[in-house]
C-alpha positions as CSV (number, residue, x, y, z in Angstrom):
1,X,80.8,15.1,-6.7
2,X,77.2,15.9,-6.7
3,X,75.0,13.8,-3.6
4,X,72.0,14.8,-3.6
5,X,71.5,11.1,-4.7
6,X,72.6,9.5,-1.9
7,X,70.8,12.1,0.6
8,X,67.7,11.5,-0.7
9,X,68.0,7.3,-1.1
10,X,69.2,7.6,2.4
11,X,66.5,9.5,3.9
12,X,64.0,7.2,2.1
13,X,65.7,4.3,3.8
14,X,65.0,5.6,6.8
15,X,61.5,6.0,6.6
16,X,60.9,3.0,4.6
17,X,63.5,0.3,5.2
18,X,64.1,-1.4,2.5
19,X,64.0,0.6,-0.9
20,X,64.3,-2.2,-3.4
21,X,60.7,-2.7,-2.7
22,X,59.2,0.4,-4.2
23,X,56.3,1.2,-6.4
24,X,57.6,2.4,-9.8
25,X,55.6,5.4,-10.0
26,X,55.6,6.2,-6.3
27,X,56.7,9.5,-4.9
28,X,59.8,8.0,-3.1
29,X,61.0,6.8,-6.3
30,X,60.0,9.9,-8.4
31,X,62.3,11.6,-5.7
32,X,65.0,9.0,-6.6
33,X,64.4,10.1,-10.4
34,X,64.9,13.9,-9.6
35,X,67.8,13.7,-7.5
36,X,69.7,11.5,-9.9
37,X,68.4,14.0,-13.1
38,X,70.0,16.9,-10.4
39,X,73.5,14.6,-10.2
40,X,73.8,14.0,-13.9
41,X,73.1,17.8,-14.6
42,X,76.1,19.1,-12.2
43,X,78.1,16.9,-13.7
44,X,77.3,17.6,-16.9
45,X,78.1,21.5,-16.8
46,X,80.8,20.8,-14.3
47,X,82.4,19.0,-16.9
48,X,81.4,21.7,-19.5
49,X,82.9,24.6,-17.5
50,X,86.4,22.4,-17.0
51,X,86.5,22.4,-20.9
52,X,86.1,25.9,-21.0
53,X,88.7,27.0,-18.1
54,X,91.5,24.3,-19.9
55,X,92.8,27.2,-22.4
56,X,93.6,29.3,-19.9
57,X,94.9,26.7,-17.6
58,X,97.4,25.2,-20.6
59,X,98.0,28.8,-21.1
60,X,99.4,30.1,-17.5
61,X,101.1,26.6,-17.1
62,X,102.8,27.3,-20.3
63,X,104.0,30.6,-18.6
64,X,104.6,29.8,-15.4
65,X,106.9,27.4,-17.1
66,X,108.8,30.1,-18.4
67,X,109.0,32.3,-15.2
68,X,110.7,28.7,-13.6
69,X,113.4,28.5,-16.2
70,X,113.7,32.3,-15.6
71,X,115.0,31.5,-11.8
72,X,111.4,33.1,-10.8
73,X,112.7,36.6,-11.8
74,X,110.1,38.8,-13.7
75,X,110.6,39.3,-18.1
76,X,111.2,42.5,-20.0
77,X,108.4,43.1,-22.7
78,X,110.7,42.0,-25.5
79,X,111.2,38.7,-23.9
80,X,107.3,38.5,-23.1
81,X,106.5,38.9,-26.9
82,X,109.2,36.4,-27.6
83,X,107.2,33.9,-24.9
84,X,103.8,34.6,-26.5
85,X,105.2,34.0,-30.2
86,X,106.8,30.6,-29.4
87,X,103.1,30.1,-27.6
88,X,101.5,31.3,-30.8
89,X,103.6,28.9,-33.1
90,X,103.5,26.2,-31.0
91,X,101.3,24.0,-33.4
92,X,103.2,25.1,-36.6
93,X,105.4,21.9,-36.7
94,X,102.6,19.5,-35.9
95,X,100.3,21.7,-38.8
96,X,103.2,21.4,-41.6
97,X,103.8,17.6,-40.9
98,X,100.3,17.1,-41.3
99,X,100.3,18.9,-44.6
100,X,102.7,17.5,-45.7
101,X,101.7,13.9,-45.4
102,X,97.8,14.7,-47.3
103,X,98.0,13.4,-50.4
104,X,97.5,16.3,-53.2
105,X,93.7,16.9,-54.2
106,X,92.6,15.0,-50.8
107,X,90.4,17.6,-47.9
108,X,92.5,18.2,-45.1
109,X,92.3,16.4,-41.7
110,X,90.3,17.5,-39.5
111,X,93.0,18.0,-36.7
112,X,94.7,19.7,-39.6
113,X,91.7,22.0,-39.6
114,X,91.5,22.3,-36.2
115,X,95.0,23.1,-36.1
116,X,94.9,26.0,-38.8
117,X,91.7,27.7,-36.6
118,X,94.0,27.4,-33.4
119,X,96.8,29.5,-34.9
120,X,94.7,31.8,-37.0
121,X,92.8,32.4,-33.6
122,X,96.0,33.2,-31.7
123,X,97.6,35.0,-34.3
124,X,94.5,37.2,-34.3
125,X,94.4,37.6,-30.6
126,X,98.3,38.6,-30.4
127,X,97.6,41.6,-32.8
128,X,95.0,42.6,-30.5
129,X,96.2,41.9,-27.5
130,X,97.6,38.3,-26.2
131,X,95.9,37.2,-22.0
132,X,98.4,36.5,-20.5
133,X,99.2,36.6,-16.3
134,X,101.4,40.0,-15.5
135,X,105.1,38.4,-16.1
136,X,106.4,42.0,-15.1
137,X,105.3,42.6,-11.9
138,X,107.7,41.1,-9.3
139,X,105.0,40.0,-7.2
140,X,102.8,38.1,-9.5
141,X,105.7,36.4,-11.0
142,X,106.0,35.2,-7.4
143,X,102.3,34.2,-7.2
144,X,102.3,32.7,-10.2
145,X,105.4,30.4,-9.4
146,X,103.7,29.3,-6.4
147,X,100.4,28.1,-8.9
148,X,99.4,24.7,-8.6
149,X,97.1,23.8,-11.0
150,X,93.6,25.1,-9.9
151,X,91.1,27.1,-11.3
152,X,90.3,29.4,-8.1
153,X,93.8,30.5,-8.0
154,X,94.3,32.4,-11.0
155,X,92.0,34.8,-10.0
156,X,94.9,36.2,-7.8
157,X,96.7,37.0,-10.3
158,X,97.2,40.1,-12.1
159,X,96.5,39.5,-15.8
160,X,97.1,42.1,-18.6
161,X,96.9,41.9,-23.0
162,X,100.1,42.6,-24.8
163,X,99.7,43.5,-28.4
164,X,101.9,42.9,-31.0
165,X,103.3,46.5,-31.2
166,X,103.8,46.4,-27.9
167,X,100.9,47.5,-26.3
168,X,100.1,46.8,-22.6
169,X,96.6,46.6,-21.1
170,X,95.3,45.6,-17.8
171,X,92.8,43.0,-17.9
172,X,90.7,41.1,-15.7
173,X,90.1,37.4,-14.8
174,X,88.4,35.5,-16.0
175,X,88.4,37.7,-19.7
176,X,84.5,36.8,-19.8
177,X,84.8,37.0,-23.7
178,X,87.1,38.9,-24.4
179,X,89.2,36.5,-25.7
């Protein structure tokens, strides 16, 4: 958590005492003003970037799920395509209930909608090539069993695309795009 706040209201104490008692244009509490804009902003794009990296969090839990009920040993490409379809079609169920319940001539939801992107997006990205950790290579498998959770961490990892044909490329982390 960002403290610039608390620095600066601190240092002002110190050379004025008490800091209830200040000027509302003064230049101690202009630098009150700036270091709380400064806090708000780093949280603000912390908060943005989290957003961001969730995706691909959700994404190499979902997998290192799959290496634990694997007893940690690394997957065959048939089995990886299997993982990534069942990842793929994950929302299917949720999407057809949903359609199911609109009442005929009525727009759809919009989690309906946002559901039918989601797919469509990871259907696309299959064909050309599905980021996902290296479920392969012995050693990543192990690194990736280890993962707890953080950010920082997956950039240890090897990470490749498989295609739907069966296509593997090396990638990098974070994809930066690519996606």
């Amino acid at each position: 958590m960002p403290k610039s706040l608390e620095k600066t209201r601190k240092k002002i104490a110190k050379k004025k005492g008490n800091i209830t008692a200040l000027h509302e244009n003064s230049r101690d509490s202009q630098r009150l003003r700036r270091a709380q804009n400064r806090d708000d902003k780093l949280l603000r794009v912390a908060s943005a970037r989290k957003k961001n990296d969730k995706p691909l969090v959700v994404r190499a839990a979902y997998f290192q799920e799959s290496i634990r009920e694997n007893d940690g040993k690394p997957l065959e490409l048939s089995a990886i395509q299997e993982l990534i379809t069942t990842y793929v079609h994950q929302n299917d169920e949720e999407f057809g209930v949903l359609k199911k319940e609109r009442r005929p001539g009525r727009p759809a939801s919009t989690r309906e909608d946002l559901l039918k992107i989601k797919i469509a997006a990871d259907e696309k990205e299959y064909e050309n090539g599905f980021y996902l950790p290296d479920l392969t290579d012995a050693d990543n498998v192990v690194f990736l069993d280890r993962w707890e959770g953080d950010w920082s961490y997956l950039s240890t990892l090897k990470w490749v695309r498989i295609s739907k044909s069966g296509v593997v490329a090396p990638s990098k982390f974070p994809p930066k795009g690519e996606s």
